[in-house]
C-alpha positions in Angstrom: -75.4 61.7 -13.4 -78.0 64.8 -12.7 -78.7 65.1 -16.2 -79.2 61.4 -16.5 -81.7 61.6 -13.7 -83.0 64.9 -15.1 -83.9 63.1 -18.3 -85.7 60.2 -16.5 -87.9 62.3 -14.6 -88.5 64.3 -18.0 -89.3 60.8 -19.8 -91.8 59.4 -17.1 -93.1 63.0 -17.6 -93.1 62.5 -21.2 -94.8 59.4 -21.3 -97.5 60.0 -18.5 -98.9 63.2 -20.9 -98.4 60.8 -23.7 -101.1 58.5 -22.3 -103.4 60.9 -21.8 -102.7 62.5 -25.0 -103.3 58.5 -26.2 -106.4 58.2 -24.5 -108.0 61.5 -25.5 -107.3 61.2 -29.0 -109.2 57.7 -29.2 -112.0 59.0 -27.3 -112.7 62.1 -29.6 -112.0 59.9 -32.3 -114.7 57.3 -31.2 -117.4 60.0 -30.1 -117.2 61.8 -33.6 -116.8 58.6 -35.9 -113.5 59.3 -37.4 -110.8 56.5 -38.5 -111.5 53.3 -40.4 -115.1 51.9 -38.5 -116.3 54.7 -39.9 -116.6 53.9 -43.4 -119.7 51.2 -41.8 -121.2 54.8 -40.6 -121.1 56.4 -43.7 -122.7 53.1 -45.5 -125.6 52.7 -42.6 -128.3 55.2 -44.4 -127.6 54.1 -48.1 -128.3 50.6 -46.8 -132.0 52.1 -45.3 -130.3 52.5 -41.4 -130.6 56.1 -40.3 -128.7 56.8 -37.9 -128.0 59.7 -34.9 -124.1 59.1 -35.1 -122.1 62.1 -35.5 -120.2 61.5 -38.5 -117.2 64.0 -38.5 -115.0 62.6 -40.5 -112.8 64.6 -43.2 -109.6 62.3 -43.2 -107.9 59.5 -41.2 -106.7 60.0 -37.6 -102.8 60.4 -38.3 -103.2 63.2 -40.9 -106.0 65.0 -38.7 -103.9 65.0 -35.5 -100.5 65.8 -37.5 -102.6 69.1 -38.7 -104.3 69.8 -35.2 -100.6 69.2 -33.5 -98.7 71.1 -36.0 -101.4 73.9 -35.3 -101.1 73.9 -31.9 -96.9 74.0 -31.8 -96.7 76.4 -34.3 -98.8 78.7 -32.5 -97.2 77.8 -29.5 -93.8 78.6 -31.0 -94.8 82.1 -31.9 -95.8 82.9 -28.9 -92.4 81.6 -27.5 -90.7 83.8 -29.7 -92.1 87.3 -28.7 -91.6 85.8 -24.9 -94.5 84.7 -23.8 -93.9 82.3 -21.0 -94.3 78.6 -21.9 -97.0 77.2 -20.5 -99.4 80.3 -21.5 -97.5 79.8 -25.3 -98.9 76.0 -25.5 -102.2 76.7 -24.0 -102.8 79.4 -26.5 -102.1 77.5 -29.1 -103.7 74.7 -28.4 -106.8 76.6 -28.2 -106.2 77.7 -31.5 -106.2 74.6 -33.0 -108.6 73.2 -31.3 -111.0 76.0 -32.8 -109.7 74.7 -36.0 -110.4 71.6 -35.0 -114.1 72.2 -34.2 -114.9 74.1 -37.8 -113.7 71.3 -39.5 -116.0 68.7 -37.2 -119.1 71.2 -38.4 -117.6 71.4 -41.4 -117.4 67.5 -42.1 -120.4 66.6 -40.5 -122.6 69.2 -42.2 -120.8 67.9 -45.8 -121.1 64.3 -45.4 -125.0 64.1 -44.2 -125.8 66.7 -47.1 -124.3 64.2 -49.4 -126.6 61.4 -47.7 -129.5 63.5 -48.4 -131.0 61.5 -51.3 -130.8 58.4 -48.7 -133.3 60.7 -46.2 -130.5 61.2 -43.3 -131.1 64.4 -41.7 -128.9 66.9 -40.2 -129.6 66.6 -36.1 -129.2 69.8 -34.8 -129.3 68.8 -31.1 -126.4 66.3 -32.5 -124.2 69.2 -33.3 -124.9 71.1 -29.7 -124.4 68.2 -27.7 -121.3 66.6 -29.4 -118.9 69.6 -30.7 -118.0 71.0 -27.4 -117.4 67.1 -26.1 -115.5 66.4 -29.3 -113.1 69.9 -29.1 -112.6 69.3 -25.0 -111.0 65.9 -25.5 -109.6 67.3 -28.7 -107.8 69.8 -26.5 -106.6 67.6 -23.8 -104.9 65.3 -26.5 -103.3 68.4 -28.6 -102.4 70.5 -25.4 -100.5 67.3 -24.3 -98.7 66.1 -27.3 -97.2 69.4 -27.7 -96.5 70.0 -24.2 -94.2 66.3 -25.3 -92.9 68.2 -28.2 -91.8 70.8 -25.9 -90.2 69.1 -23.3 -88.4 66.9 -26.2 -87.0 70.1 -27.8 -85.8 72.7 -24.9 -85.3 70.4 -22.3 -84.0 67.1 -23.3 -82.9 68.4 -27.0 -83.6 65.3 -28.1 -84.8 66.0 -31.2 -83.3 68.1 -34.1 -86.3 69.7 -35.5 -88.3 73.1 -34.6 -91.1 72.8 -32.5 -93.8 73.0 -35.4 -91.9 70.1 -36.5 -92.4 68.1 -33.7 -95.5 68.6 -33.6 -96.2 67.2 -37.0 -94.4 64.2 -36.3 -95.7 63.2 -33.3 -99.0 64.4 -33.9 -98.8 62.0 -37.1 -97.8 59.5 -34.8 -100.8 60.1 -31.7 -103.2 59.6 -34.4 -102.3 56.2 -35.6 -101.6 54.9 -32.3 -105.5 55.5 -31.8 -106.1 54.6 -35.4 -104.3 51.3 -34.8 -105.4 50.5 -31.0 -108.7 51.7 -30.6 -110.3 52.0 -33.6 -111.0 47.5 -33.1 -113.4 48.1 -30.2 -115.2 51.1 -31.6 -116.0 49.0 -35.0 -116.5 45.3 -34.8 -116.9 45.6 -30.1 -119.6 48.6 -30.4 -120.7 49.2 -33.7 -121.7 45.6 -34.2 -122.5 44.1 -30.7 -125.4 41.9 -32.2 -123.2 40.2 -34.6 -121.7 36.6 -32.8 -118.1 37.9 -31.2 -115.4 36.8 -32.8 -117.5 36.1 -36.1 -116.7 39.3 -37.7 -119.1 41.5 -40.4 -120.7 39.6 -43.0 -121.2 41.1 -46.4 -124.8 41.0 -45.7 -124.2 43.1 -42.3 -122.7 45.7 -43.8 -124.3 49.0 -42.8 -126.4 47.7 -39.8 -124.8 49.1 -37.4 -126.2 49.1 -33.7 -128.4 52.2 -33.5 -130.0 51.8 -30.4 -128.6 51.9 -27.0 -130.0 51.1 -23.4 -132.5 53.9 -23.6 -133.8 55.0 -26.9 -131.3 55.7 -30.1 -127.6 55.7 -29.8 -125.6 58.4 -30.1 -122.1 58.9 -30.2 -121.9 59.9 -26.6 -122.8 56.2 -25.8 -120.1 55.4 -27.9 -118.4 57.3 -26.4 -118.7 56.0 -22.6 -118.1 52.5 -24.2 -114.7 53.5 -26.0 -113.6 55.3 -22.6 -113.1 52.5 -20.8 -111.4 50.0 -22.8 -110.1 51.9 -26.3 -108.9 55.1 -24.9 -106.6 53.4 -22.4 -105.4 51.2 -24.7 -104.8 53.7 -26.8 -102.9 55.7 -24.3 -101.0 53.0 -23.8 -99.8 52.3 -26.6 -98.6 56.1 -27.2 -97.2 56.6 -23.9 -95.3 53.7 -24.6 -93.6 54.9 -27.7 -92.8 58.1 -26.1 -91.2 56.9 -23.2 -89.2 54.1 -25.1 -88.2 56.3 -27.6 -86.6 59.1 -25.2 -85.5 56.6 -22.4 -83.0 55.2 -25.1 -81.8 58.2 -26.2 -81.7 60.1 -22.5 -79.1 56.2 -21.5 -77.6 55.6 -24.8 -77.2 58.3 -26.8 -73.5 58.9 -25.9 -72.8 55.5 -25.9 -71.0 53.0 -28.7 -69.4 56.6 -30.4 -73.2 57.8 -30.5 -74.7 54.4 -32.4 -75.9 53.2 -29.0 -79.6 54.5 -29.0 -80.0 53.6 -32.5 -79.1 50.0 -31.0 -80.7 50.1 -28.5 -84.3 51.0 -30.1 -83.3 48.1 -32.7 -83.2 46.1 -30.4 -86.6 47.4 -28.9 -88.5 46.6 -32.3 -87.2 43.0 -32.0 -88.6 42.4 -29.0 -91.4 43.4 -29.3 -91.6 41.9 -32.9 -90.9 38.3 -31.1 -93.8 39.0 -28.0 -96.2 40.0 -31.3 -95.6 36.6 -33.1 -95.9 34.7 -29.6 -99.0 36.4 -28.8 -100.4 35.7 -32.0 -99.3 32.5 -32.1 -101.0 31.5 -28.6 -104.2 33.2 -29.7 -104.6 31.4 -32.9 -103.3 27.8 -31.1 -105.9 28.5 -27.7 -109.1 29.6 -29.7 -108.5 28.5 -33.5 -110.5 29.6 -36.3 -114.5 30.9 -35.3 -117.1 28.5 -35.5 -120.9 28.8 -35.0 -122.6 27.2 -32.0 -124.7 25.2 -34.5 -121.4 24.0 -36.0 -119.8 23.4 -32.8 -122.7 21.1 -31.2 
């Protein structure tokens, strides 16, 4: 019974550093332009719209935070293994990859606006000073707790039968498409293109013209960024604390159960569930608001 409650308290741990890990890791995704709206980024100056967005892309979120993640755990497991105590073990590590992290942001940026060159987008200094340290602080919030998850999963629960460096790999891959997946939505089509109609989508025609002006002169990705804080990142961190918790509160109450087949069960019978509350939702959205039509169609 104590280890049962042990392994509760550990999950709601779990899953509270999960969110945060969730909404971190949407937020420094949104603020440097990585994941898939940022293809429309990329496009804006070979369409003729320069632009003051700091375009850091080098790959997708998943693979990006697998690499950060992995970074970060393998350090952190060296560290372990010379007998360093925990928490100091994670921290260091996540620092290291988070210095990683933030050569490859200069890196990326620095590459893809010299390859925009012939389309007269400059490099923005001020861009770079203002944004990196932003970009690597939320970057080390969502690293430091994913692997701080990793941990927790591997000496204390022993819920998982891979090395920490592992772990962090996995769930790293697994951070960055639950903001890839969740977030990404009102970063493109709810920020990037607030003057197209909602609910219209991105014509052809749009493509490129993204909004580059904010409230008070041009837009950064700082405005992005206080846009995608308060609606993306906590969806996003919901959506990863989620996982985590469901995925050790079946295995801390089932795994001994039904000759050691009952948290495979049980998390079968998770992905059903939700599967059904997916098709109802979508079902009730497309029934309640139907297919988008213009206001001069609709009058």
């Amino acid at each position: 019974m104590e280890e049962i409650v042990l392994g509760i308290g550990i999950t709601a741990l779990a899953g509270a550093l999960a969110t945060i890990a969730g909404a971190a890791e949407d937020t420094e995704s949104d603020i440097g332009s990585q994941g898939d709206p940022n293809s429309q980024v990329q496009l804006a100056p070979q369409m003729g719209y320069i632009h003051r967005i700091f375009n850091k892309a080098i790959s997708g979120e998943p693979p990006a935070y697998a690499a950060w993640c992995a970074i970060g755990a393998g350090v952190a497991w060296a560290f372990l293994q010379i007998g360093y105590n925990p928490a100091l073990a994670i921290i260091l590590g996540s620092i290291v990859a988070v210095f990683v992290q933030g050569i490859y942001c200069i890196s990326g940026y620095l590459g893809r606006t010299a390859s925009l060159a012939k389309f007269e987008q400059p490099v923005y200094i001020d861009i770079i000073k203002s944004l990196l340290s932003v970009t690597m602080a939320h970057a080390f919030i969502a690293i430091f707790c994913t692997v701080t998850v990793c941990y927790l999963m591997a000496t204390v629960l022993h819920a998982q039968p891979f090395a920490l460096p592992i772990l962090g790999l996995l769930w790293g891959l697994a951070l960055g498409a639950a903001g890839s997946a969740t977030g990404n939505p009102f970063y493109g089509k709810e920020r990037q293109y607030q003057n197209q109609n909602f609910g219209a989508g991105v014509p052809i025609s749009a493509s490129g013209n993204i909004v580059r002006y904010a409230e008070a002169g041009e837009r950064s990705s700082l405005d992005n960024g206080w846009f995608t804080t308060k609606f993306a990142g906590p969806a996003s961190g919901i959506c990863f604390g989620l996982i985590v918790f469901l995925e050790l509160w079946r295995t801390v109450l089932f795994e001994t159960s039904l000759g050691g087949w009952g948290a495979i069960v049980a998390g079968i019978v998770l992905i059903l569930i939700f599967a059904v509350i997916n098709l109802w939702v979508e079902k009730w959205g497309r029934e309640t608001y139907g297919p988008y039509t213009s206001e001069e169609a609709s009058s």
